[in-house]
TORDRENNU-406997 format. One record per atom (N, C-alpha, C): x, y, z; atom name. Coordinates in steps of 0.1 Angstrom, whole numbers. Example, Ala and Ser with C-alpha at 12.3 -4.5 7.8 and 13.67 -1.06 7.14 Angstrom:
! residues 2
+-------+-------+-------+-------+
|    xx |    yy |    zz | margu |
+-------+-------+-------+-------+
|   132 |   -57 |    78 |     N |
|   123 |   -45 |    78 |    CA |
|   132 |   -33 |    78 |     C |
|   128 |   -22 |    71 |     N |
|   137 |   -11 |    71 |    CA |
|   129 |     0 |    79 |     C |
+-------+-------+-------+-------+
//
This chain:
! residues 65
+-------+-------+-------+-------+
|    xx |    yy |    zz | margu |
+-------+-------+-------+-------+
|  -267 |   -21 |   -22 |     N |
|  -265 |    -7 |   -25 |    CA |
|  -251 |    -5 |   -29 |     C |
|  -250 |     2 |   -32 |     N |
|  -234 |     8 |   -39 |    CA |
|  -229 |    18 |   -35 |     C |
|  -217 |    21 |   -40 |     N |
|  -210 |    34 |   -31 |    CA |
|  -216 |    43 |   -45 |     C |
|  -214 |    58 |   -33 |     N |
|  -220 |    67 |   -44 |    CA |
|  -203 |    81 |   -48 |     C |
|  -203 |    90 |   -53 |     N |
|  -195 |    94 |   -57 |    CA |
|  -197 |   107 |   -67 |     C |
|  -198 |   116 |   -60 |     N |
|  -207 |   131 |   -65 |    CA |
|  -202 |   142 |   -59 |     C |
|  -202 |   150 |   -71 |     N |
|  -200 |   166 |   -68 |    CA |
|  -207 |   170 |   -58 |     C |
|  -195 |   177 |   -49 |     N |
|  -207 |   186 |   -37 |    CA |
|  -208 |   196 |   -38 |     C |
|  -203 |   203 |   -46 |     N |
|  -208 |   218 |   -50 |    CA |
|  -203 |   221 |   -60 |     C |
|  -209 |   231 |   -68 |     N |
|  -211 |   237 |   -80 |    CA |
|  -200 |   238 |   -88 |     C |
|  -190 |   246 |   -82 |     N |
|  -173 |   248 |   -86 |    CA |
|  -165 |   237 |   -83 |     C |
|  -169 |   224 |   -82 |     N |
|  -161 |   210 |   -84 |    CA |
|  -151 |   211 |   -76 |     C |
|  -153 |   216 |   -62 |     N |
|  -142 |   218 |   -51 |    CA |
|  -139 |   206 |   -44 |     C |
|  -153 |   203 |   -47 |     N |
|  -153 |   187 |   -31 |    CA |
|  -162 |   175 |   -38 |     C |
|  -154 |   166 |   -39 |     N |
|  -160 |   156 |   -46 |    CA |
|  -164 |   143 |   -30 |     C |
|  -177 |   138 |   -30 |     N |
|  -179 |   133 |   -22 |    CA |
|  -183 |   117 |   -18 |     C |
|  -180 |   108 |   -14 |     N |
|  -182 |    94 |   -12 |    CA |
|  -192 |    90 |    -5 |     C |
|  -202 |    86 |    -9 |     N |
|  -211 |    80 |     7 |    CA |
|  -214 |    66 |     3 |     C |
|  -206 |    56 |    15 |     N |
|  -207 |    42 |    13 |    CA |
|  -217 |    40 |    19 |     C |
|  -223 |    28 |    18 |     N |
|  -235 |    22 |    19 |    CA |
|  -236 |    15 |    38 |     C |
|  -245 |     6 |    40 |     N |
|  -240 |    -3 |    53 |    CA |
|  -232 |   -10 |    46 |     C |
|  -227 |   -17 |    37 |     N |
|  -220 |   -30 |    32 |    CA |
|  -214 |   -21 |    20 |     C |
|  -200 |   -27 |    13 |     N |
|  -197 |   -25 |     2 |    CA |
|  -186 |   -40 |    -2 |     C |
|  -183 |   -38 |   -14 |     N |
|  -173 |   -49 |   -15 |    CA |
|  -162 |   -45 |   -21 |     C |
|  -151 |   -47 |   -26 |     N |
|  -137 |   -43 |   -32 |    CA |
|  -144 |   -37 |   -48 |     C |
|  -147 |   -50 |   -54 |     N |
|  -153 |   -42 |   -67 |    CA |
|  -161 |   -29 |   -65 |     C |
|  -172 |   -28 |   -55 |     N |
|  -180 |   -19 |   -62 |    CA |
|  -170 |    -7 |   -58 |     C |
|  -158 |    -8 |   -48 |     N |
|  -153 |     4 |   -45 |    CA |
|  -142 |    10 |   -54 |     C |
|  -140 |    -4 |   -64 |     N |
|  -130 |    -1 |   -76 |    CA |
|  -136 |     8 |   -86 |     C |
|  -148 |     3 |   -86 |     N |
|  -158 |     8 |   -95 |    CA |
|  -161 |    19 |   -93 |     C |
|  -160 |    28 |   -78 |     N |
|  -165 |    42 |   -79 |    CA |
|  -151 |    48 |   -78 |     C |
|  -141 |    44 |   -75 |     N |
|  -128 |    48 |   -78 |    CA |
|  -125 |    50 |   -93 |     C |
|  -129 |    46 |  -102 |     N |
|  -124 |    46 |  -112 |    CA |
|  -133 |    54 |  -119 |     C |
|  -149 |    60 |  -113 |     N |
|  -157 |    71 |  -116 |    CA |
|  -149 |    81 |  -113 |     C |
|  -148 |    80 |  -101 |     N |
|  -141 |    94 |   -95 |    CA |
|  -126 |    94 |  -105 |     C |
|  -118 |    91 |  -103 |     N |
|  -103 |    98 |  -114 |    CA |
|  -112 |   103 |  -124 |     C |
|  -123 |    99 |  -133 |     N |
|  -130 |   100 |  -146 |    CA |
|  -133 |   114 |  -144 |     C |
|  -146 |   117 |  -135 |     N |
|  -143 |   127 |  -129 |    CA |
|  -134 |   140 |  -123 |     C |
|  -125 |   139 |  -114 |     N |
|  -111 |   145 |  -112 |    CA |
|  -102 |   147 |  -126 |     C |
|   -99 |   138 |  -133 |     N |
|   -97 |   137 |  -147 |    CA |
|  -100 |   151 |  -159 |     C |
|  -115 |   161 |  -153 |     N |
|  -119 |   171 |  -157 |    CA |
|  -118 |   184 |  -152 |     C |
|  -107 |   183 |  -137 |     N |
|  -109 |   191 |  -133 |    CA |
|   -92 |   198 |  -129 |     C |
|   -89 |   212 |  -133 |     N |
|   -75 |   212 |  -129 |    CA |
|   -69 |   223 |  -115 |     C |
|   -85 |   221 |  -110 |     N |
|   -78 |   231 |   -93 |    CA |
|   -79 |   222 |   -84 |     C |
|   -72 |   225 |   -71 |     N |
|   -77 |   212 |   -64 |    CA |
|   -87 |   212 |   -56 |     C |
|   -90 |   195 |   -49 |     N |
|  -104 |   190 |   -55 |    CA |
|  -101 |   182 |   -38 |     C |
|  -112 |   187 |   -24 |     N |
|  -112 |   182 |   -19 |    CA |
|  -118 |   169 |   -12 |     C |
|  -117 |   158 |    -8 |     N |
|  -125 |   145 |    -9 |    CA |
|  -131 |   141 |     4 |     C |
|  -144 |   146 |     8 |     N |
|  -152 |   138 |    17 |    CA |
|  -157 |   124 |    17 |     C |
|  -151 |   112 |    29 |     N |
|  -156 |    98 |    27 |    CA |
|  -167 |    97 |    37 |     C |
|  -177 |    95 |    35 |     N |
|  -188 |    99 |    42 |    CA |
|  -195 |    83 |    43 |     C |
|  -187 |    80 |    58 |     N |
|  -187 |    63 |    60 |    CA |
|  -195 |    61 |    77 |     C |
|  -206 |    75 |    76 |     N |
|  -216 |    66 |    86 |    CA |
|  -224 |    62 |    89 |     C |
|  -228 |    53 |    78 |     N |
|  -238 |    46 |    75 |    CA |
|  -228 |    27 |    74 |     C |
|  -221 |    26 |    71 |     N |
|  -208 |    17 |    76 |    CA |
|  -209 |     4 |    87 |     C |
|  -216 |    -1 |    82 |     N |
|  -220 |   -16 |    99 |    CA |
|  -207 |   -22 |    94 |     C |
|  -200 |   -29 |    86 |     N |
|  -190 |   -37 |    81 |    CA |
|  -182 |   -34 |    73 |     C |
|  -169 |   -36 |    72 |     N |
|  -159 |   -36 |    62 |    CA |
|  -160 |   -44 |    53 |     C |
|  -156 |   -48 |    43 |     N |
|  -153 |   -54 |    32 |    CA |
|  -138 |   -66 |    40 |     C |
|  -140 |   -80 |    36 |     N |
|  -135 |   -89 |    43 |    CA |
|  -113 |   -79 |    35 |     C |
|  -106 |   -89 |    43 |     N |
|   -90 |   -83 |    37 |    CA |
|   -92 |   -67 |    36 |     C |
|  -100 |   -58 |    46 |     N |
|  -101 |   -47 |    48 |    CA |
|   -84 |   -40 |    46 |     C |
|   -77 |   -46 |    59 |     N |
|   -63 |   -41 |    63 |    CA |
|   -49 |   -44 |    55 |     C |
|   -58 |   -56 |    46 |     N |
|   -47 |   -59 |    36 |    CA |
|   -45 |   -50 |    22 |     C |
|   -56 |   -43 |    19 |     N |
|   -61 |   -40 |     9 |    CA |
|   -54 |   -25 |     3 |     C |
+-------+-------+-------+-------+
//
């Protein structure tokens, strides 16, 4: 499964993350670089829920990262 990364409401106030049980560096580069794409379209500010409890494991070089 993949991380996900979606508008939480209508007026593009709160843009929101929900990680999977597992993720890995890529797939989180990969919704990072949706999200700026996104944010990218928007010019008020934009606040960001990580919605990490579903979360059994980190991604290995968690702390290094």
């Amino acid at each position: 499964m993949s991380i996900d990364v979606f508008w939480d409401d209508e007026n593009h106030t709160i843009i929101r993350w929900f990680f999977p049980e597992t993720f890995d560096w890529d797939q989180y580069q990969q919704t990072s670089d949706q999200a700026q794409i996104m944010l990218a379209t928007i010019e008020h500010h934009v606040w960001s829920i990580m919605d990490i409890h579903a979360v059994k494991s980190l991604p290995p070089n968690f702390l290094a990262n």
